[in-house]
N, CA, C and O atoms as a DFTB+ gen file, in Angstrom:
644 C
 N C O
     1  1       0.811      -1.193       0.000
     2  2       0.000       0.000       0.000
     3  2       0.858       1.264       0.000
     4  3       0.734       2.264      -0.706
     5  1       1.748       0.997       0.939
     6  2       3.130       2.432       0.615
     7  2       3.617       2.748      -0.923
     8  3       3.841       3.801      -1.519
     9  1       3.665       1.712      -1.203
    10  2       4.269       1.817      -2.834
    11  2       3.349       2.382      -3.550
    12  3       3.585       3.177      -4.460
    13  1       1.927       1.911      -3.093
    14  2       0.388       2.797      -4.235
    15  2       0.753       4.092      -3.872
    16  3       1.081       4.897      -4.744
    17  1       0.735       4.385      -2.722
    18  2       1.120       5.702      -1.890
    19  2       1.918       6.585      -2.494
    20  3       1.533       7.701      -2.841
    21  1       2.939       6.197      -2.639
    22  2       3.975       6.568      -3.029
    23  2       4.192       7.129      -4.435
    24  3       4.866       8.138      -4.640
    25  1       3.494       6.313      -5.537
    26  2       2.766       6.505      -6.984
    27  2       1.707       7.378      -6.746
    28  3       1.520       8.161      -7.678
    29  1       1.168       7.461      -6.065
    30  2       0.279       8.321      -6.704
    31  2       0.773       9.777      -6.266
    32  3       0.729      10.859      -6.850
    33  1       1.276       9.379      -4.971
    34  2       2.375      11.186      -4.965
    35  2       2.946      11.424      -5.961
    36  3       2.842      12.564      -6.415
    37  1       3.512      10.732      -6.449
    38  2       4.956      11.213      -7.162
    39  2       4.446      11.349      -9.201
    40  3       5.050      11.810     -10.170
    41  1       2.955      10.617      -9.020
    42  2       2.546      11.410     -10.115
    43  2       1.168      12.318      -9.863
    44  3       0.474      12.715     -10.799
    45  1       0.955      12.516      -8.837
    46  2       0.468      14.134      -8.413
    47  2       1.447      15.133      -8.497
    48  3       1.230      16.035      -9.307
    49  1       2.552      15.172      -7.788
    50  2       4.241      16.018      -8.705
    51  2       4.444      15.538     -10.277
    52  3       5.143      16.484     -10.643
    53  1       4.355      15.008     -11.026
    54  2       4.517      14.815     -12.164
    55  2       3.352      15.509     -13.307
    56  3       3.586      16.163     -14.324
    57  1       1.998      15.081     -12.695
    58  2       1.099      16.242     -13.424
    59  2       1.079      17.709     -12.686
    60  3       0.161      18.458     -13.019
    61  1       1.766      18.051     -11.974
    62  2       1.910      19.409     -11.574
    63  2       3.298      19.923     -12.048
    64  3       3.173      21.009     -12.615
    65  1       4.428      19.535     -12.000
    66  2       5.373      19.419     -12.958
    67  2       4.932      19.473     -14.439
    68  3       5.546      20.291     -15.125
    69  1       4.031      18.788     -15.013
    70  2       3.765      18.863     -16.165
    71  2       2.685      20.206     -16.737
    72  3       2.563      20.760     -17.830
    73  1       2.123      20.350     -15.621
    74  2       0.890      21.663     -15.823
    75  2       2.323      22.907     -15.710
    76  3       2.388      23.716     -16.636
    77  1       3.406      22.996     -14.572
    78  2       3.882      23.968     -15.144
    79  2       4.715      24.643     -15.822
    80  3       5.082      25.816     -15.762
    81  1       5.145      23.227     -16.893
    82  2       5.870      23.409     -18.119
    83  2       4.777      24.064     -18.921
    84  3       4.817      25.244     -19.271
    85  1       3.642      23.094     -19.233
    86  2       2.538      24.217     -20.054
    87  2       2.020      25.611     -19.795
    88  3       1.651      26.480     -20.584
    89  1       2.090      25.591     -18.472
    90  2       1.621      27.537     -18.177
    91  2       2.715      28.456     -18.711
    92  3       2.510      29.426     -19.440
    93  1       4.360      27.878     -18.092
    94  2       5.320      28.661     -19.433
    95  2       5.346      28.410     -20.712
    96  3       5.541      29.538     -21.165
    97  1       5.280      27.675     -21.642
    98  2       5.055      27.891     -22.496
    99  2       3.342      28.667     -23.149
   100  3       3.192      29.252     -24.221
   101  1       2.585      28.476     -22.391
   102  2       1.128      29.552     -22.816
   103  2       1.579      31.106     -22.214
   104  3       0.914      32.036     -22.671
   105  1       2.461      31.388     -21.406
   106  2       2.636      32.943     -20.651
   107  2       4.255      33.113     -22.328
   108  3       4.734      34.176     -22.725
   109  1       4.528      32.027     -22.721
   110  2       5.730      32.895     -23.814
   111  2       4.753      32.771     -24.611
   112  3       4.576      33.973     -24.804
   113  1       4.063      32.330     -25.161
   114  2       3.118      32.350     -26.338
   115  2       2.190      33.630     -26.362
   116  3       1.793      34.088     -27.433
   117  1       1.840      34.224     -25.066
   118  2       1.232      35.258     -25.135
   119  2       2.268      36.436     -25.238
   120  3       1.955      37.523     -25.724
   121  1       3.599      36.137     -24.721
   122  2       4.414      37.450     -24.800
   123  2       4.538      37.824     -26.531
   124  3       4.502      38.944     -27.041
   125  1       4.703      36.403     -27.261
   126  2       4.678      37.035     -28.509
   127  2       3.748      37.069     -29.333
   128  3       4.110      37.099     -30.509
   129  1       2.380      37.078     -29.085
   130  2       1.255      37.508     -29.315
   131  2       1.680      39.179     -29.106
   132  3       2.231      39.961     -29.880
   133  1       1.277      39.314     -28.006
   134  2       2.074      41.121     -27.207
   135  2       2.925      41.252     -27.925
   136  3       2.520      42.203     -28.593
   137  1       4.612      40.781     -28.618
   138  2       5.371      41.426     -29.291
   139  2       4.504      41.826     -30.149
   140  3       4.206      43.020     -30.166
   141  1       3.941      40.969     -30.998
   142  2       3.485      41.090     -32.609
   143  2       2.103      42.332     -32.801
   144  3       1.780      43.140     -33.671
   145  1       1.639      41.965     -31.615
   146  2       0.588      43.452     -31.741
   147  2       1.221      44.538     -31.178
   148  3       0.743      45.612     -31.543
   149  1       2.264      44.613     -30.306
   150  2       3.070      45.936     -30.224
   151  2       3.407      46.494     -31.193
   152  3       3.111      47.675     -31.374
   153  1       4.414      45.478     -32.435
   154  2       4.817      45.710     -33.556
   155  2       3.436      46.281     -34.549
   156  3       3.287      47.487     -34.745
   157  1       2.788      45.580     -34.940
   158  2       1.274      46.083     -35.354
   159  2       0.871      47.602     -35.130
   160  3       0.426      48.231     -36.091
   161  1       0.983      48.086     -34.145
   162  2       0.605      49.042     -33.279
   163  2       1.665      50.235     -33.300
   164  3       1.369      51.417     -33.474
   165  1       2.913      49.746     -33.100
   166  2       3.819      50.948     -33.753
   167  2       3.780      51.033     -35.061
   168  3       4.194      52.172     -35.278
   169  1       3.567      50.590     -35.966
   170  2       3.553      50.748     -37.808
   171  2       2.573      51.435     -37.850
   172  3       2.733      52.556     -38.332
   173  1       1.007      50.999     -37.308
   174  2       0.259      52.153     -37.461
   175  2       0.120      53.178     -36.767
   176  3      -0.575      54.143     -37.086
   177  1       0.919      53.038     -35.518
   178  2       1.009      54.705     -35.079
   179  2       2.310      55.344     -35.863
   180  3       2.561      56.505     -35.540
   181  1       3.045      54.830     -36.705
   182  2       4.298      55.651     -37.279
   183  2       3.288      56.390     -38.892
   184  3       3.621      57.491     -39.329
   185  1       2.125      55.588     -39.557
   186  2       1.739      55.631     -40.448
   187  2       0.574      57.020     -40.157
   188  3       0.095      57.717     -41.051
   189  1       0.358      57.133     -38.964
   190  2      -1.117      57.889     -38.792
   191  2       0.291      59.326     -38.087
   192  3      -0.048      60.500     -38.240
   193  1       1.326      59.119     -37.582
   194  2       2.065      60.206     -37.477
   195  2       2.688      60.798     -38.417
   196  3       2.948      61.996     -38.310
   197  1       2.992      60.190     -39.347
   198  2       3.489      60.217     -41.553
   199  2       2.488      61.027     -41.760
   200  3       2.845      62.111     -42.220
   201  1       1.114      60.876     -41.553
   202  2      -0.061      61.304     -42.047
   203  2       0.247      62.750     -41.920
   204  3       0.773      63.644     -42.582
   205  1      -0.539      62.501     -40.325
   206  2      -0.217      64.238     -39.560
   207  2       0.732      64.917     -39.950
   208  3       0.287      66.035     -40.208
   209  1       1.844      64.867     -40.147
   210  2       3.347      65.486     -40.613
   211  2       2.804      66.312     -42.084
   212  3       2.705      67.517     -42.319
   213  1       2.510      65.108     -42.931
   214  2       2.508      65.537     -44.194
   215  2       1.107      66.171     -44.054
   216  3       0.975      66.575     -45.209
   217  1      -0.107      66.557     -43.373
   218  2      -0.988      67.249     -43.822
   219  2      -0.447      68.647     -42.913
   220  3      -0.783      69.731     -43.389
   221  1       0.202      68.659     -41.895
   222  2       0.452      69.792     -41.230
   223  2       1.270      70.491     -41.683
   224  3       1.375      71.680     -41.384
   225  1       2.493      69.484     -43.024
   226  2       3.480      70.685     -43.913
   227  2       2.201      71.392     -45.216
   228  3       2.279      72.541     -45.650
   229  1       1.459      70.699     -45.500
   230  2       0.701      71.197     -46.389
   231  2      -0.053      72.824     -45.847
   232  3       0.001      73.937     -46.370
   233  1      -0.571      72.450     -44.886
   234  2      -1.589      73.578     -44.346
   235  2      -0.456      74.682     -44.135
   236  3      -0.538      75.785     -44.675
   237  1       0.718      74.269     -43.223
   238  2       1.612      75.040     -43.103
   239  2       2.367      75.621     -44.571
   240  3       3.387      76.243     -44.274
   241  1       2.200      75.590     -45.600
   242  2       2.389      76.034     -46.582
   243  2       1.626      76.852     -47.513
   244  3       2.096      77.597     -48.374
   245  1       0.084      76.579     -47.183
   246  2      -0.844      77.580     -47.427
   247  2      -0.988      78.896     -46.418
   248  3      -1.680      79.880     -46.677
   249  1      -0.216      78.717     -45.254
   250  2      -0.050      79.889     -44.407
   251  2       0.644      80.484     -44.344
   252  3       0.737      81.544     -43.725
   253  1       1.585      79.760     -45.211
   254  2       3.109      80.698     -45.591
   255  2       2.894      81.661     -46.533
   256  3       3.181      82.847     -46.372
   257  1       2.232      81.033     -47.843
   258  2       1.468      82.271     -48.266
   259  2       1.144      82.985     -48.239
   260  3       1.817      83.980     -48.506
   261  1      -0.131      83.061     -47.901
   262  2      -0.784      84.073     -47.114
   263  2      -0.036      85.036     -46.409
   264  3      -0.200      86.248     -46.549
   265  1       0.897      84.442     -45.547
   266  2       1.244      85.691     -44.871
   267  2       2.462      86.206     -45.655
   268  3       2.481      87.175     -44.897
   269  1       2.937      86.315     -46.033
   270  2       4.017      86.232     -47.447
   271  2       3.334      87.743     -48.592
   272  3       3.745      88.888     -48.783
   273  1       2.314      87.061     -49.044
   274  2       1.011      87.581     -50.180
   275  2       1.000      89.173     -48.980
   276  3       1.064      90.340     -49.364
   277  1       0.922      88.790     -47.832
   278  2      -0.145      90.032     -47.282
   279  2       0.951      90.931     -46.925
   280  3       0.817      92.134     -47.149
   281  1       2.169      90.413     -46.319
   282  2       3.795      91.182     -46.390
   283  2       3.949      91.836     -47.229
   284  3       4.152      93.023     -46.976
   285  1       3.929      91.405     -48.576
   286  2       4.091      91.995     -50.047
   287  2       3.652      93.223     -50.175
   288  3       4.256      94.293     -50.103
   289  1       2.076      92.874     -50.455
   290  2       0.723      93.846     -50.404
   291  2       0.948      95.208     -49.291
   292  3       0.915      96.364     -49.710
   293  1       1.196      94.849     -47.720
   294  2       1.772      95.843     -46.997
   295  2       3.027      96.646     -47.095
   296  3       3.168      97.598     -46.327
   297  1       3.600      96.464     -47.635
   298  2       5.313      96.726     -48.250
   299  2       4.774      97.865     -49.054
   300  3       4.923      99.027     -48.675
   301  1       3.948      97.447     -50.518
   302  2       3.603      98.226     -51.780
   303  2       2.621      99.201     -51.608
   304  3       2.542     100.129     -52.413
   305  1       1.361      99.043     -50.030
   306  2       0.928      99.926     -50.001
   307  2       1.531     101.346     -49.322
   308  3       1.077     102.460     -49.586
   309  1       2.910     101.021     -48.175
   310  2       3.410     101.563     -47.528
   311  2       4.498     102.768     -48.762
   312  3       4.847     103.943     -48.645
   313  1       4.702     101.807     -49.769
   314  2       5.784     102.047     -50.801
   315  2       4.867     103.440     -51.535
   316  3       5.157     104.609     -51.788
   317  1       3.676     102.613     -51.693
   318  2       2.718     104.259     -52.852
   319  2       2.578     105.778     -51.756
   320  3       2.626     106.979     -52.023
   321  1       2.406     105.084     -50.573
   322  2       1.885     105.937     -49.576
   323  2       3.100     107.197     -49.439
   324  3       2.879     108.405     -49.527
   325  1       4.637     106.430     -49.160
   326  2       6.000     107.031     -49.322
   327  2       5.875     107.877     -50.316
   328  3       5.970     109.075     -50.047
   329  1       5.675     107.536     -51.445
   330  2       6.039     108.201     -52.924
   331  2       5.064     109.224     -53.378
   332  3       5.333     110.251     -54.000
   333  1       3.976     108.839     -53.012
   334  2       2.542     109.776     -52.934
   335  2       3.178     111.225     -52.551
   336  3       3.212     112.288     -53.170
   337  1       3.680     110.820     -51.247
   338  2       3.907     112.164     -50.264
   339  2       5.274     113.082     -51.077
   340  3       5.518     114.253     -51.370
   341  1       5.780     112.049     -51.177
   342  2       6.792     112.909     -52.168
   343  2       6.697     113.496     -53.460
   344  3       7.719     113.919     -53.999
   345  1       5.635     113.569     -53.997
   346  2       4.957     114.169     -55.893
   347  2       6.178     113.163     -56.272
   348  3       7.097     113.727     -56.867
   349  1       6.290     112.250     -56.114
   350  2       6.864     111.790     -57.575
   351  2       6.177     110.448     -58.135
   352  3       6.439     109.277     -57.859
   353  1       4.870     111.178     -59.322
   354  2       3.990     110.426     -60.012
   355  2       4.591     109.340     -60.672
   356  3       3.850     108.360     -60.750
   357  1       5.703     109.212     -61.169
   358  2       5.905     108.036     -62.350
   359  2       6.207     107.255     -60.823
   360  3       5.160     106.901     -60.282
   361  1       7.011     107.049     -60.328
   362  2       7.116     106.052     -59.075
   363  2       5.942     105.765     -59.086
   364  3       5.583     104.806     -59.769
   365  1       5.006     106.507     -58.338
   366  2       3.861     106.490     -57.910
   367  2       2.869     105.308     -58.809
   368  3       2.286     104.370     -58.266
   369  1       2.849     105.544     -59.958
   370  2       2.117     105.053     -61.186
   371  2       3.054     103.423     -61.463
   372  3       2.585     102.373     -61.900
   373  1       4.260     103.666     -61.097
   374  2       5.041     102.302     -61.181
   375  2       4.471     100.893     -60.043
   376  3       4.205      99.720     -60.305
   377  1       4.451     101.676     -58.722
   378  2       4.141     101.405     -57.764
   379  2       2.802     100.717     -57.660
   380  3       2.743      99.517     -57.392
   381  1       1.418     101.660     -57.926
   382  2       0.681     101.128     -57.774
   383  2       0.405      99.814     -58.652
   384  3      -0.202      98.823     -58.247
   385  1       0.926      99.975     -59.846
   386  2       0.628      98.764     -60.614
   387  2       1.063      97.448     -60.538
   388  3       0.470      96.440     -60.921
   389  1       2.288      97.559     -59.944
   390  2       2.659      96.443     -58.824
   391  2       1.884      95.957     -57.663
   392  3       1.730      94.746     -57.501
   393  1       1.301      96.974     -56.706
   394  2       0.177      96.939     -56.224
   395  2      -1.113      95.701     -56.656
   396  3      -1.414      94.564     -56.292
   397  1      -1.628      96.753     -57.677
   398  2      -2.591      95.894     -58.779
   399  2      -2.197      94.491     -58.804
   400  3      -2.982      93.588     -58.517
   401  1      -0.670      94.256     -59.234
   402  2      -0.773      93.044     -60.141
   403  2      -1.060      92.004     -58.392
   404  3      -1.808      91.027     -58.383
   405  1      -0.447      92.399     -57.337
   406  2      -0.289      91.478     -55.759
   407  2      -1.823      91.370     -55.552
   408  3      -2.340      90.321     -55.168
   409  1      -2.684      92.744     -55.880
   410  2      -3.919      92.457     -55.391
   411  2      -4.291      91.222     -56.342
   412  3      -4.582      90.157     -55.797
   413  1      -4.295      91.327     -57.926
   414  2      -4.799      90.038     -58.543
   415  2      -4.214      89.212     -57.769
   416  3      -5.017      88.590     -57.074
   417  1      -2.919      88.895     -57.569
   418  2      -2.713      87.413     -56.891
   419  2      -3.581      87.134     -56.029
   420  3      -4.243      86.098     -56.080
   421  1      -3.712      88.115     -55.019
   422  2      -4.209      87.758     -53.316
   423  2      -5.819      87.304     -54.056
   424  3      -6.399      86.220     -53.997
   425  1      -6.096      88.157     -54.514
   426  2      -7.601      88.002     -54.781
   427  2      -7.524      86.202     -55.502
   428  3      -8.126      85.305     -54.913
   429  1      -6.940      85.992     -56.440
   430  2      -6.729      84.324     -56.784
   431  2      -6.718      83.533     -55.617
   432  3      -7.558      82.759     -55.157
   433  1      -5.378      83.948     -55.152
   434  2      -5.258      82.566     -53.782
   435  2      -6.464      82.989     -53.038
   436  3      -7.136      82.025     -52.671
   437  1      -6.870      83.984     -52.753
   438  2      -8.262      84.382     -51.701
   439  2      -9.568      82.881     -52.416
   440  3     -10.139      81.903     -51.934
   441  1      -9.484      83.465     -53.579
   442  2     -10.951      82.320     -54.108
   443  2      -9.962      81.356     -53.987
   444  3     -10.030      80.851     -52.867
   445  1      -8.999      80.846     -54.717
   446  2      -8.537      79.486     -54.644
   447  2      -9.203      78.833     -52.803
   448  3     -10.196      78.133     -52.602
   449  1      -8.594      79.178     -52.159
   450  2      -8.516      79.246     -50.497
   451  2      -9.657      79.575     -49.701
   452  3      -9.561      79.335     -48.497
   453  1     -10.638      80.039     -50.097
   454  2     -11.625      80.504     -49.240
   455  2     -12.673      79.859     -48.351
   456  3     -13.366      80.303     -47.436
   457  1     -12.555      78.588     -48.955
   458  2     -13.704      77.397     -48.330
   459  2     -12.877      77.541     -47.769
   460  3     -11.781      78.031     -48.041
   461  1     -13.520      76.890     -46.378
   462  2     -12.528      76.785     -44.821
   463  2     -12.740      75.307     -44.999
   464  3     -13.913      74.936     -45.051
   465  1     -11.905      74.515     -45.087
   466  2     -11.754      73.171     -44.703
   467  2     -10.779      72.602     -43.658
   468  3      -9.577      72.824     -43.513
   469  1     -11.740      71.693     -42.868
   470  2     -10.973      70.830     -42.322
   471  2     -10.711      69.636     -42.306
   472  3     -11.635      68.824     -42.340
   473  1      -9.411      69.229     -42.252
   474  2      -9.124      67.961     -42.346
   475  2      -8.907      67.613     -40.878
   476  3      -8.511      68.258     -39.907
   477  1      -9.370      66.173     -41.097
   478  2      -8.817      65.084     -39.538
   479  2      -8.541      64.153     -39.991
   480  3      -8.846      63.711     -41.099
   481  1      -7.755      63.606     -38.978
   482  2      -7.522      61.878     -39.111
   483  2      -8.068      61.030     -38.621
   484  3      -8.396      61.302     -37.466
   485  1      -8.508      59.508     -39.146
   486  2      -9.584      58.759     -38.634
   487  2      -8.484      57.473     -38.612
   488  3      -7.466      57.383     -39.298
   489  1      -8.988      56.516     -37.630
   490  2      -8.094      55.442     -37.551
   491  2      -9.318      54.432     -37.835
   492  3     -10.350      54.808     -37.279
   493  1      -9.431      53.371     -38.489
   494  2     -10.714      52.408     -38.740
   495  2      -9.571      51.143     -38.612
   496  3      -8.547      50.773     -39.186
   497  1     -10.644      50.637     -37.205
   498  2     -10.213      49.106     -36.955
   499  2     -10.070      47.933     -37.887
   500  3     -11.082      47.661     -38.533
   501  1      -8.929      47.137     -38.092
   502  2      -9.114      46.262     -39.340
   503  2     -10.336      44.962     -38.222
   504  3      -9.957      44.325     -37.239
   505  1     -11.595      44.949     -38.766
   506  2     -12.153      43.978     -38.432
   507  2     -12.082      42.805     -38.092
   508  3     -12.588      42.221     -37.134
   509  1     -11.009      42.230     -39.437
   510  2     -10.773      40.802     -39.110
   511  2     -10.155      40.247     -38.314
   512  3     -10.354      39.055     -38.077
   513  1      -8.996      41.156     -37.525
   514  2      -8.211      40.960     -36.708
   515  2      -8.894      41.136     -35.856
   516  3      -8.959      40.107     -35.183
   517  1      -9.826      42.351     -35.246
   518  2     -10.674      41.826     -33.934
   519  2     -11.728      40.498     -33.876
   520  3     -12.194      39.995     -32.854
   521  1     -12.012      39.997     -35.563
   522  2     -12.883      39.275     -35.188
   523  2     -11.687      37.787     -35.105
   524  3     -11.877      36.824     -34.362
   525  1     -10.545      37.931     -36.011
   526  2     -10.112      36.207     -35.199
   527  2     -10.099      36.140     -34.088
   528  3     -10.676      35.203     -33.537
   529  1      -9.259      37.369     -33.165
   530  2      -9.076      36.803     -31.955
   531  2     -10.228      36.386     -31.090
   532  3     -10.143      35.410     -30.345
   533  1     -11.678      37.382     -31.226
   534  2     -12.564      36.901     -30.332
   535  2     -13.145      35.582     -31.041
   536  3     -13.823      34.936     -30.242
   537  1     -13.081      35.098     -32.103
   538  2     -13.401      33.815     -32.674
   539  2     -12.801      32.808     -31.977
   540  3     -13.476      31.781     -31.909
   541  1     -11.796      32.791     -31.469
   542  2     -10.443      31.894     -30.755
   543  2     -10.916      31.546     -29.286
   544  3     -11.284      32.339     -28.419
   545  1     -10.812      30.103     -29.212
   546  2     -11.418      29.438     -27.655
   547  2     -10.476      29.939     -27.160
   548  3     -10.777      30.879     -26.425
   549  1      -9.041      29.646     -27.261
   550  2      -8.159      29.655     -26.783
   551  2      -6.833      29.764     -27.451
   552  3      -6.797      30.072     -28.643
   553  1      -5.832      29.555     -26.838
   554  2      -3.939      29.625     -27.477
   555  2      -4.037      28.543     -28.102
   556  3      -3.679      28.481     -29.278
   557  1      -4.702      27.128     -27.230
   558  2      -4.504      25.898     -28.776
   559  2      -5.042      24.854     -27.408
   560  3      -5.367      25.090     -26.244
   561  1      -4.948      23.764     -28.141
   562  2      -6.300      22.784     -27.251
   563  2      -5.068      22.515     -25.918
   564  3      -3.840      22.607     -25.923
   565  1      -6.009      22.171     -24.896
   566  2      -5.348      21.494     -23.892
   567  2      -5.449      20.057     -23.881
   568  3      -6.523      19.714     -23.386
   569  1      -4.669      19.008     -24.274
   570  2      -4.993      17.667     -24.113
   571  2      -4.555      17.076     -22.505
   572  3      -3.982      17.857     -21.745
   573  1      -4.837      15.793     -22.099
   574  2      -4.441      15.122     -21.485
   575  2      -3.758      13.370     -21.687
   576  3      -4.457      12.413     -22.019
   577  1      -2.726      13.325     -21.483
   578  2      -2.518      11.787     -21.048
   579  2      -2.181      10.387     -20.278
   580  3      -1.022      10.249     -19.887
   581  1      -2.948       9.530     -20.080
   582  2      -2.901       9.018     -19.120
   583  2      -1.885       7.780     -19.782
   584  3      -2.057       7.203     -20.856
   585  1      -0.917       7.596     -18.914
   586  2      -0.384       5.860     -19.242
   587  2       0.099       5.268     -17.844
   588  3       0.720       5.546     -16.818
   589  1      -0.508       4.405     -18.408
   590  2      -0.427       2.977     -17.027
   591  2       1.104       2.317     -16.831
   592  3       1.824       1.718     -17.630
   593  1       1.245       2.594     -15.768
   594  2       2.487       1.615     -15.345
   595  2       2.285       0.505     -14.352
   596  3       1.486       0.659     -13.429
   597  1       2.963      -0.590     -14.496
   598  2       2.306      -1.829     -13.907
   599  2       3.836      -1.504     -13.135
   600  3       4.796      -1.169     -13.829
   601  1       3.923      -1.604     -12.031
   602  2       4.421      -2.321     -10.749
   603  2       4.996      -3.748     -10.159
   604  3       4.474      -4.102      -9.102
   605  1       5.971      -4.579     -10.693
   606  2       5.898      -5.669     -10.021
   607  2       6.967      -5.575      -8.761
   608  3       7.660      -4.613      -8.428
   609  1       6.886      -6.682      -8.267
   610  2       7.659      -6.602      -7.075
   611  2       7.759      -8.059      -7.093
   612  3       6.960      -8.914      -7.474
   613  1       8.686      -8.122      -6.693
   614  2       9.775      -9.710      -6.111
   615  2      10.726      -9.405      -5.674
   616  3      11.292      -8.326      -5.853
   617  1      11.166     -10.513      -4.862
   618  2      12.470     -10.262      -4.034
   619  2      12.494      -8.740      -3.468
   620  3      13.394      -7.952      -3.760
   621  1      11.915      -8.570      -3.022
   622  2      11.765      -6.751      -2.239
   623  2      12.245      -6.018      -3.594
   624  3      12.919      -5.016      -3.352
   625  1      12.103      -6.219      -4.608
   626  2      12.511      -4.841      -4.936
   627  2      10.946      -4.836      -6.251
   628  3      10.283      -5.518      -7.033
   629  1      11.126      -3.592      -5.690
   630  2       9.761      -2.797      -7.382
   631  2      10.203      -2.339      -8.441
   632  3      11.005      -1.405      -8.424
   633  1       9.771      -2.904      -9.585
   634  2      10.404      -2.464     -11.259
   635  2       9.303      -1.675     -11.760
   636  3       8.386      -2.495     -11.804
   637  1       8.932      -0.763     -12.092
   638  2       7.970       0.138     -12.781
   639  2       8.003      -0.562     -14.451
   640  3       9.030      -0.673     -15.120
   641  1       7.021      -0.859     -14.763
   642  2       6.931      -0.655     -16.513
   643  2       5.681      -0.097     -17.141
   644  3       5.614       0.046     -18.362
């Protein structure tokens, strides 16, 4: 009866020994699950920060304009205003028509530009990837196995097979 005893301890330690070889390998299986959606997760946050960059040099380039266009325009009105005061018409007449030609521009980029638009960025979940994982029982099946070992004994001693 010591010897049953004894078996069945020592494979109560053997399936607990064996349960926690499988919990490390299911806790590394999830770490690289976690790598691979980290990785996932930085590409599209590097792709949605690419985004932002390149729409914020854009906008930032229509404001360069603008304030550029309106520098100009203030320069040439300051310039007629100078020359005005001084009677000297051909300047004057040079001047404004330069004037003229900045107002056509401004007035272009003005209509080009005038809708106020805004842009945003939208992030849209890839579906399928939320739907495998919640599709998934689990990391992968849990089996069990049982095998019999017979016990003999003679001459005091016990042979396991």
């Amino acid at each position: 009866m010591k010897k049953l005893q004894d078996n069945q301890e020592a494979s109560i330690q053997y399936v607990q020994s064996s349960y926690d070889e499988q919990l490390q390998i299911i806790q590394e299986t999830r770490r690289k699950i976690n790598a691979s959606i980290d990785m996932i997760e930085q590409k599209t946050l590097k792709e949605m920060k690419d985004t932002l960059t390149k729409l914020q040099a854009s906008s930032k380039s229509e404001v360069d304009k603008y304030i550029r266009l309106r520098d100009e325009l203030k320069q040439l009105r300051e310039a007629i205003q100078d020359i005005s005061d001084k009677n000297k018409l051909d300047l004057s007449f040079i001047a404004y028509r330069k004037f003229e030609d900045k107002m056509q521009q401004a007035g272009t980029f003005l209509k080009k530009n005038s809708r106020q638009v805004r842009v945003s960025i939208t992030f849209q979940t890839d579906s399928e990837i939320v739907q495998y994982f919640s599709n998934l029982s689990g990391l992968r099946r849990i089996e069990h196995s049982t095998q019999t070992l017979m016990v003999f004994t003679g001459q005091g001693k016990s042979v396991l097979m």
